[in-house]
C-alpha positions in Angstrom: 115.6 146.3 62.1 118.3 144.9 59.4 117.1 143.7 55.8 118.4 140.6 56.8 116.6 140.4 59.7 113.8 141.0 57.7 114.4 138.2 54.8 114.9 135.7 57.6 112.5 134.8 59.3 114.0 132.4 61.9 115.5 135.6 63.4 111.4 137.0 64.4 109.4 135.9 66.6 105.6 136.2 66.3 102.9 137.8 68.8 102.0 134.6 70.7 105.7 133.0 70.8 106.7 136.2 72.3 103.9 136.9 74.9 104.7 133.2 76.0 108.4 133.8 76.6 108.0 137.3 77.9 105.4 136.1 80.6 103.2 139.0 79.2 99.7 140.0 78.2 98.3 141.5 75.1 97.6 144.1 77.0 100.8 144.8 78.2 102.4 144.0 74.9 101.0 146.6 72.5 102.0 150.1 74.8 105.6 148.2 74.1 105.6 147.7 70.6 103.6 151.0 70.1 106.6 152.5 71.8 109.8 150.9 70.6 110.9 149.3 73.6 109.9 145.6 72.3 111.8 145.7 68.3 109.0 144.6 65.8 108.5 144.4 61.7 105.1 144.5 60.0 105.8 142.5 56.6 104.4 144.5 53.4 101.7 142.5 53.2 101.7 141.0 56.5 98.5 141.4 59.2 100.7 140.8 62.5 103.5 141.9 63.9 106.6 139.9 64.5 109.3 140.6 66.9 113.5 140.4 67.4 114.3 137.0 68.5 117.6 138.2 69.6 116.5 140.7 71.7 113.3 138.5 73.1 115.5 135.7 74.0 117.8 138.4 75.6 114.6 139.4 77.8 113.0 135.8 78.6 116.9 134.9 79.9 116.2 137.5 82.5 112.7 137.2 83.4 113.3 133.3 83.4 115.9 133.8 86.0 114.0 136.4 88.1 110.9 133.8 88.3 113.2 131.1 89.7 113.6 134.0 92.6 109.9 134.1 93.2 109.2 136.8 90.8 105.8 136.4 89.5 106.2 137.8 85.7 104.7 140.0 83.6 107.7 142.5 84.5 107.1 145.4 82.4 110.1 147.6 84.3 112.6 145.0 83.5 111.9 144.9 79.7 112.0 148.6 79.7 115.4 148.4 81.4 116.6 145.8 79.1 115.3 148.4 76.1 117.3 151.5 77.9 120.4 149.8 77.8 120.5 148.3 74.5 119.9 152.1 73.6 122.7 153.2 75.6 125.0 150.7 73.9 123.7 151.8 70.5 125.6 155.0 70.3 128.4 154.6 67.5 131.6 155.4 69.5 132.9 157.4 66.3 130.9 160.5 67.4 132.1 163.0 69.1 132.3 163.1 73.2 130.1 165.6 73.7 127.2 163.9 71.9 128.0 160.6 73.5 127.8 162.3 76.8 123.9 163.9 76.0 123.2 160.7 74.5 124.3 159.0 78.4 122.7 161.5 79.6 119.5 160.8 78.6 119.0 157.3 79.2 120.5 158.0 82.8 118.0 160.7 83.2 115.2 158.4 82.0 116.5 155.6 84.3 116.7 158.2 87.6 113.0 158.9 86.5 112.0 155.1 86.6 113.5 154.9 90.4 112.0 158.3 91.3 108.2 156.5 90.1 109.5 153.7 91.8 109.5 151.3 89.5 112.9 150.5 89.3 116.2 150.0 92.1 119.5 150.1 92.1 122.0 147.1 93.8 122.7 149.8 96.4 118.8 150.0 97.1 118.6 146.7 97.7 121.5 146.0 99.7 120.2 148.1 101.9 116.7 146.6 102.0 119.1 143.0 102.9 121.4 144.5 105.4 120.2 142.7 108.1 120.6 139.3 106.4 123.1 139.2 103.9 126.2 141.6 103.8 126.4 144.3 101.3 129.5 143.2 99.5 127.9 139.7 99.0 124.7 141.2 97.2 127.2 143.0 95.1 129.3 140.1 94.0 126.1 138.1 93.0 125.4 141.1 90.5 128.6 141.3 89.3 128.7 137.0 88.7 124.9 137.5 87.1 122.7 135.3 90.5 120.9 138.3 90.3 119.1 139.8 87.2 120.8 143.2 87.1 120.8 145.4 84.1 124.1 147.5 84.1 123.8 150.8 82.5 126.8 153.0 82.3 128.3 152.4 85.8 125.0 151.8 87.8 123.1 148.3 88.0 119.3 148.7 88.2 116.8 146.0 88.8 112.7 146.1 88.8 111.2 146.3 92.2 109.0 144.0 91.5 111.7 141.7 90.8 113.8 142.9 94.0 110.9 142.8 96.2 110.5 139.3 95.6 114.0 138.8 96.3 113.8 140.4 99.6 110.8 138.2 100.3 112.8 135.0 99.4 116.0 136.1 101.6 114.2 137.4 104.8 110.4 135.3 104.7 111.4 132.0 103.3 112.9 129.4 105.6 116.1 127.8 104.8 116.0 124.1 103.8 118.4 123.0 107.0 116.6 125.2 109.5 113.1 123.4 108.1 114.3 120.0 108.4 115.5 120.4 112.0 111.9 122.0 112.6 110.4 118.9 111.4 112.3 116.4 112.7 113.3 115.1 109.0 116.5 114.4 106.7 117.6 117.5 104.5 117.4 115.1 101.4 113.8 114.6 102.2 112.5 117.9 102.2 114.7 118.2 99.0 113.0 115.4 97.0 109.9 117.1 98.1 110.7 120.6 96.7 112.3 118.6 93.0 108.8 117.0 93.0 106.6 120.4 93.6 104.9 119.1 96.6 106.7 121.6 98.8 106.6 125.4 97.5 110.7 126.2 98.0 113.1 128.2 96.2 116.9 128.0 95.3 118.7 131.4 96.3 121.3 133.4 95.1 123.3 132.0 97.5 122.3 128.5 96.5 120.2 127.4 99.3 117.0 126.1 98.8 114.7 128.4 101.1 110.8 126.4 102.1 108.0 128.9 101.4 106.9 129.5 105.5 102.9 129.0 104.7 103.6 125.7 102.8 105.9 124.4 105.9 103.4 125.7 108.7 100.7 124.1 107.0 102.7 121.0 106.7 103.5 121.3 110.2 99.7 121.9 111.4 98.8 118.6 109.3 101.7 116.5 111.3 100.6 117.9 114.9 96.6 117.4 114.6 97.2 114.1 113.2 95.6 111.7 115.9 97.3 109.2 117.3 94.3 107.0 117.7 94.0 107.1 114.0 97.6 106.1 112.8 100.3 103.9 113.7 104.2 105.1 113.8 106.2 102.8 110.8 107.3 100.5 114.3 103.9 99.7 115.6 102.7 99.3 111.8 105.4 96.6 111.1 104.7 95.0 114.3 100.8 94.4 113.7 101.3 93.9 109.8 104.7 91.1 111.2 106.4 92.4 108.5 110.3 93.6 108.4 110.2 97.0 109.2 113.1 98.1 106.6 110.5 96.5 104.0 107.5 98.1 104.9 109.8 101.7 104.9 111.1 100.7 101.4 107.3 100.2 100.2 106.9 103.9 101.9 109.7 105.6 99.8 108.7 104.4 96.5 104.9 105.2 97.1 103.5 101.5 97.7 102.2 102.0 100.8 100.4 105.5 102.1 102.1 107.5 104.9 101.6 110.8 106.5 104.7 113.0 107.8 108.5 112.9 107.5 111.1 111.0 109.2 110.5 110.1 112.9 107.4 112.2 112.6 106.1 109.3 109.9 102.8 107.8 110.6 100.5 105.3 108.7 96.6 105.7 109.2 95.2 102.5 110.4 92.7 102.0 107.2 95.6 101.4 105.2 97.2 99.0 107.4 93.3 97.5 107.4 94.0 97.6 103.7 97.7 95.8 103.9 96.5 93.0 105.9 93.5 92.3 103.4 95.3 92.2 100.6 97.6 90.0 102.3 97.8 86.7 99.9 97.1 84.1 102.6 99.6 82.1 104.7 100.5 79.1 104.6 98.7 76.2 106.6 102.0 74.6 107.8 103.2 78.2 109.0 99.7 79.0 110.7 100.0 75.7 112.6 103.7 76.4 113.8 102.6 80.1 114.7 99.7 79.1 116.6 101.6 76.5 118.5 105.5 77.7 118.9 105.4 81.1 121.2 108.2 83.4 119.4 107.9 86.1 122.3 105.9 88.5 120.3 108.8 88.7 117.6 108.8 88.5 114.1 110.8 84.5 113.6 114.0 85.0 111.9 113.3 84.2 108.4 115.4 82.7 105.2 114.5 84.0 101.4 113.8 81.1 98.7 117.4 81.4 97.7 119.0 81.0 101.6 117.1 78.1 102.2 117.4 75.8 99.0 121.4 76.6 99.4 121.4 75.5 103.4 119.1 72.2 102.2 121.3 71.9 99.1 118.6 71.0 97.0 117.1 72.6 93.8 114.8 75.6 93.4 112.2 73.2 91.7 112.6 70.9 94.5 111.9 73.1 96.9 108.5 75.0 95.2 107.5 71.2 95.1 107.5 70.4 98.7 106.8 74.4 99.6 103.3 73.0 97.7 103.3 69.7 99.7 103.4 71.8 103.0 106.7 70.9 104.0 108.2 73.7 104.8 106.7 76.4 106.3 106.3 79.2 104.8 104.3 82.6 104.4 104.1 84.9 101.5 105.9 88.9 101.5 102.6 91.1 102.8 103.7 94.2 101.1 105.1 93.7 97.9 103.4 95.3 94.8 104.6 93.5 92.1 105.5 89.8 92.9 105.4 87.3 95.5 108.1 86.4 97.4 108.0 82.5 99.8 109.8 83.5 103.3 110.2 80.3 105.1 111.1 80.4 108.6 115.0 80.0 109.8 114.1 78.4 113.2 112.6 75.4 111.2 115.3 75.5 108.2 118.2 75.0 111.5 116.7 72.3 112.9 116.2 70.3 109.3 119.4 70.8 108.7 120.6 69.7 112.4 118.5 66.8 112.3 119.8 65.6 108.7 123.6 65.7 110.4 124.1 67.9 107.0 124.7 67.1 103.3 121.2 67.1 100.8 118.5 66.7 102.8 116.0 64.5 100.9 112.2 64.4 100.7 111.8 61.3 102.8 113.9 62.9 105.8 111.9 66.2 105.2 108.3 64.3 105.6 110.0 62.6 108.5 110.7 65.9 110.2 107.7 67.4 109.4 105.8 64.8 111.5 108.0 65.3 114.6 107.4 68.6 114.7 103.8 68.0 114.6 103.8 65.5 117.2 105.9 67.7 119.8 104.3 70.7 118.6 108.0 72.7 119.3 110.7 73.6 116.7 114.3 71.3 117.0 
């Protein structure tokens, strides 16, 4: 290590910072420092070690990449074949050819013995182990454009086994993202925001396709298929015995407001949380129970007017129109589902027929009362 490396210490690293970034244990850590492979300094009067930032960051690059592959870490063959080829680039090219070649030699020999214990591959290794699912030449170009951690020394590119067994696994055990959704009967963006969140084990590829961990998706599966259908509603039924808009209630779904189970058309909601919905349910209005328990709709939700919709057709004021929603007026019934805020939904049918029997214009509060009554005496919408 350089004097200057050694009079700066932003350049080292200390035990801890680099077991963290190496994904390694103490245990593992000193037969590497012991040896040389892992760069460290003991200051003069120093207790602990402390460690080549360079060359650590070098190594966590690599091992940060290989765990995104479904490598688990704590890769000893890969730091070893990150330490072999810093050696092999360490020879000065001033000296002569024939000790450059020994000194090549060497480290190939060493490398040849690492794939003898089998501890190490090369590309060509593992192309073959992926022949049946991905084409030689592509597994070549992903090490030549870095997808895969390879470690090039001299003209050959080795890899850990470890790290190429997990690859393997990923390309020929995990299921690709489109293949899953069609399985489940879901949206690709689904299972996507699923894996983003970590509550679906997947992986990106080198090929960048996100690949669903098979055990996490059967499981899933399993869960959809013994569901009972005694015990849950599909988001139709649900928004039919709740009367609710059923874009609404699958809005309250997507951001988490109300509980569901499954994906897509396979998405069912248990029956204690519709139990639950239709507690919590604010109340309706007395003028909208009346007209609901007198006007037949033919088991359909009435076609309904927001706040905004029907103070514009009466053309009268919001205030106005909070005042004689109080007075019972107009009927009305409060959103079922909404987490935050109430929202008034008065019904269309009886909005028409105000504004029918005003002949247009601002309908005012002594026509409104005068409606009101008619509708009570025939019992029927105009």
């Amino acid at each position: 290590m350089s004097k200057s490396q050694q009079q700066n210490r932003t350049l080292l690293y200390t035990a801890a910072q680099t077991r963290a970034l190496l994904y390694i244990e103490s245990a593992q850590m000193i037969p590497l420092r012991d040896s040389g492979i892992l760069p460290s300094y003991l200051p003069p009067r120093g207790r602990y070690y402390l460690y080549d930032a360079l060359q650590v960051d070098y190594i966590a690059s690599k091992i940060r990449l290989a765990r995104r592959h479904g490598s688990p870490g704590r890769d000893v063959a890969l730091i070893e074949l990150c330490y072999l080829q810093r050696v092999y680039e360490s020879c000065p090219p001033d000296k002569p050819k024939s000790a450059r070649e020994r000194h090549a030699a060497s480290v190939n020999s060493r490398c040849r013995t690492m794939v003898a214990d089998g501890r190490v591959m090369t590309v060509a290794m593992l192309a073959d182990q992926l022949s049946g699912s991905v084409d030689r030449r592509t597994v070549e170009r992903w090490a030549s454009d870095g997808k895969i951690v390879v470690i090039k020394i001299g003209r050959v590119q080795y890899l850990s086994v470890q790290y190429g067994n997990a690859l393997v696994r990923l390309m020929t055990e995990y299921i690709p993202l489109p293949r899953a959704a069609e399985k489940l009967g879901c949206a690709r963006s689904t299972l996507g925001v699923r894996v983003r969140q970590g509550r679906l084990a997947g992986l990106r590829g080198p090929d960048g396709i996100v690949r669903i961990n098979p055990v996490s998706l059967d499981r899933l599966h399993k869960a959809w298929e013994t569901d009972e259908p005694e015990g849950s509603l599909t988001v139709e039924a649900a928004a039919a015995a709740l009367n609710v808009n059923i874009g609404a209630l699958r809005m309250r779904i997507c951001v988490g407001a109300v509980e569901s189970v499954g994906f897509g058309s396979a998405r069912r909601i248990p029956l204690e949380v519709i139990e639950k919905l239709k507690v919590k349910r604010t109340g309706l209005n007395p003028g909208f129970q009346w007209l609901d328990a007198n006007i037949a709709f033919s088991d359909r939700r009435p076609t309904t007017f927001t706040a905004r919709q029907t103070f514009r057709r009466l053309s009268i004021s919001p205030s106005t129109l909070t005042v004689w929603s109080q007075l019972d007026l107009l009927p009305y019934y409060v959103s079922s589902i909404e987490a935050k805020q109430d929202y008034r939904i008065f019904v269309a049918q009886y909005i028409q027929g105000l504004v029918r029997f005003v002949g247009g214009g601002r309908v005012s509060k002594q026509q409104a009362t005068e409606y009101r009554q008619r509708c009570a005496e025939a019992q029927i919408i105009v």
